[in-house]
N, C-alpha and C positions, 0 to 999 in steps of 0.2 A: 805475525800480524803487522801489515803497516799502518802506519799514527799519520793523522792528518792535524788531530789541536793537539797531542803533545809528542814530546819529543826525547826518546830514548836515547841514551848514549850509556854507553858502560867503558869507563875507562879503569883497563887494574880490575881490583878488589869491588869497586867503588859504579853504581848505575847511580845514573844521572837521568833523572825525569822532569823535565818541564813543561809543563801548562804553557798550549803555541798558539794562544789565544788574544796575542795584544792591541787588536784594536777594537777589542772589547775587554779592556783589562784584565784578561784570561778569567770571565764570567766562565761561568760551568752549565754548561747544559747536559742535555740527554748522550750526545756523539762522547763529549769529553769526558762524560763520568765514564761509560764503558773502554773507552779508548784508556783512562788513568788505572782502571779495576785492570787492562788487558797488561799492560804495563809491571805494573805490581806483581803481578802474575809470576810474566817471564822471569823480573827478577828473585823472585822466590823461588823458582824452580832452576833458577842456573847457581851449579854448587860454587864458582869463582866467582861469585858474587856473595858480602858479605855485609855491605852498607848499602840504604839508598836514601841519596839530596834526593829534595822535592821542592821547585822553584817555579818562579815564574819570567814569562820570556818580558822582552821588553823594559823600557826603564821607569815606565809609570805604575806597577802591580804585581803582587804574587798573585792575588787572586781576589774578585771584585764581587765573588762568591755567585749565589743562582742567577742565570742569564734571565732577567724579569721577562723579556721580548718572550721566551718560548714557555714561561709559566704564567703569564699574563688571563689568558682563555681558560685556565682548565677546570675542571669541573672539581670536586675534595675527591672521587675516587681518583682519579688524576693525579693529584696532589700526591696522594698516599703512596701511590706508586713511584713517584719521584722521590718523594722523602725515603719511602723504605731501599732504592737503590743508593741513595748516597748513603745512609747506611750503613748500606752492605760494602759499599769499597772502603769508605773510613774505617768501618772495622775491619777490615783487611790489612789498612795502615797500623791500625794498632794492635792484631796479632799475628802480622808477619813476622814472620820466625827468623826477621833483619833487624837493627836500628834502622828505624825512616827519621830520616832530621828536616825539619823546616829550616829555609833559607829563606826567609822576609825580606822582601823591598818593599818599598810603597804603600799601595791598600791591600792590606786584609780584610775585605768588611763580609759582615755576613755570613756566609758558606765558605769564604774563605778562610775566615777567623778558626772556623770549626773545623776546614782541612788543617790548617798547622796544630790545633788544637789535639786532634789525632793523631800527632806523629811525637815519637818519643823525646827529640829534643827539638829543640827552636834557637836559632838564630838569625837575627834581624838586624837590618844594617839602619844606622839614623836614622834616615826618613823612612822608617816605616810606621804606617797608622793603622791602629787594630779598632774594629766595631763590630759590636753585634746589631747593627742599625735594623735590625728588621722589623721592628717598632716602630719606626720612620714611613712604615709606609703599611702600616697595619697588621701585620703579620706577627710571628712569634720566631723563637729561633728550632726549625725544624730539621737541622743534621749533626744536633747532639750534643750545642752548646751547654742545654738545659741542664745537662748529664754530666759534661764534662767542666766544665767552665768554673763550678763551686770548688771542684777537688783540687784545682789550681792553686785556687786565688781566695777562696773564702767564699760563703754562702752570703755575705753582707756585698762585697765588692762585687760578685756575680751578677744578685738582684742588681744594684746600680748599675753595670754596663748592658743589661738584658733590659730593664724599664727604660732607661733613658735614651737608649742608642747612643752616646758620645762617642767621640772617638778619644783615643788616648794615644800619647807617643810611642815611640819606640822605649824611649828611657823608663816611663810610666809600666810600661809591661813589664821591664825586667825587674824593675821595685817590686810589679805583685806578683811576681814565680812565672809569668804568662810564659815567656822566652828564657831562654837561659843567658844569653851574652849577648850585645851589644854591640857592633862593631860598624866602623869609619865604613859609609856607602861603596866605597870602592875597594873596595875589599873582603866582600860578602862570601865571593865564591872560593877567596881563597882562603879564608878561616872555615868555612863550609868542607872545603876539603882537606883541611887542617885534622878538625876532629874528624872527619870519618876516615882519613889513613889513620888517626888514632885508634879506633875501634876498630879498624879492619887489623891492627894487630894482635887485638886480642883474640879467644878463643872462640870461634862461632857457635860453640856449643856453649857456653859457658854465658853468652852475650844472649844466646835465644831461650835456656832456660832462666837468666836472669830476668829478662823481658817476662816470661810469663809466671813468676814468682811476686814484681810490682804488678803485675795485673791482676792476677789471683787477689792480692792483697785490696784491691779496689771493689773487686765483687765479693767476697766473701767474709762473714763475720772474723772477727779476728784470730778467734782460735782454730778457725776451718783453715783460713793464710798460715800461720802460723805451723799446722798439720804438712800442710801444702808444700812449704819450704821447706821442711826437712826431709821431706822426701823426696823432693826435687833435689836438694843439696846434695842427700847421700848416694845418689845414684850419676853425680857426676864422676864419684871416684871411681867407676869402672871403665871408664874415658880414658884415651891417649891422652886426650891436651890435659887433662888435669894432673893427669902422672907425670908428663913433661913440663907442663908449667913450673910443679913443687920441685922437679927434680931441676929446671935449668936455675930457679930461684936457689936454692942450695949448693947449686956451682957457679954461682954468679954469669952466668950467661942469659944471653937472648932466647926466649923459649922457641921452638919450631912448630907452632899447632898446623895439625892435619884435619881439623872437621870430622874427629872418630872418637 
């Protein structure tokens, strides 16, 4: 498929996706949700892929969240239809069988906030400013803030940035768990690609059922999690990488994982 608002690059281990939407602070509408869902995709299904950034183009935004201009008119079945396709790519963010990392500049307001919110880690460079502003202009937050936002940060801290709309710093996010690390503006892309040559070393099996081992644990009563993981745990040891992992750990060398 070719991308007109975002922009695929795979270098290495490592796809590189950004939102190519900046003179409209890579707002999201209907073209760029399917065009980010078609994206995702590819990367999920190419086996030399192992990580994917998720950024935004330009030096004003990662993402300004729903393009108001094209949800302005619509009617609530409208509406539902929009909300349930964002959705459906975010959750594709979050059980893609990768790590997806947010790489934060600027605004995350809104839909944006809820796209890094959906991705397994987050890193944000200074100026970047997080809002669930959508109360600012009468709305609620409808692609999953509601859902995810407390597991963050706390059901106290959630309510505050969902009633009030504020914005918060970049520093302020990583105090409440929102982002993981912090880092000098100019230098986003290459701590972004820092940790995901990090992870692309490790075991791709090892990384995607651990992804779905914290997820499990977010849906499911505890002793169901719990069930969940040791069965998923035990059944890594019929794995290449897990028998080369323990076996290159034990002769002090560098492991070789194969994705078997």
């Amino acid at each position: 498929m070719s991308y007109t608002n975002v922009i695929y690059e795979k270098r290495g281990a490592v796809a590189w996706v950004t939102l190519n939407r900046p003179q409209v602070l890579n707002a999201l509408n209907r073209q760029t949700l399917l065009e980010l869902e078609a994206s995702l995709r590819e990367a999920a299904a190419d086996p030399e892929v192992r990580v994917v950034v998720l950024m935004g183009a330009g030096e004003r935004a990662f993402c300004a969240g729903l393009d108001l201009r094209e949800a302005a008119d619509k009617s609530p079945l409208e509406a539902r239809e929009l909300s349930r396709h964002a959705h459906r790519v975010f959750r594709l963010i979050e059980t893609l069988p990768k790590p997806v990392i947010a790489a934060v500049h600027g605004y995350a307001m809104g839909g944006g906030m809820e796209l890094a919110l959906s991705c397994d880690l987050a890193i944000a460079s200074e100026d970047a400013v997080f809002s669930q502003a959508e109360v600012n202009v009468g709305l609620t937050p409808g692609w999953g803030a509601t859902q995810r936002l407390w597991r963050l940060v706390g059901v106290r801290r959630a309510k505050m940035l969902v009633l009030t709309g504020d914005r918060i710093s970049a520093a302020e996010a990583e105090r409440m768990g929102l982002v993981n690390k912090v880092v000098p503006s100019g230098k986003l892309r290459e701590e972004a690609e820092a940790l995901a040559l990090k992870l692309a070393e490790r075991s791709p099996i090892a990384l995607r059922v651990a992804k779905e081992q914290l997820n499990a644990s977010l849906e499911n009563a505890l002793s169901a999690g719990l069930d969940y993981e040791v069965e998923a745990w035990s059944l890594l040891f019929s794995t290449h990488d897990a028998r080369e992992g323990v076996k290159a750990f034990l002769e002090k060398r560098k492991p070789s994982y194969r994705g078997e």
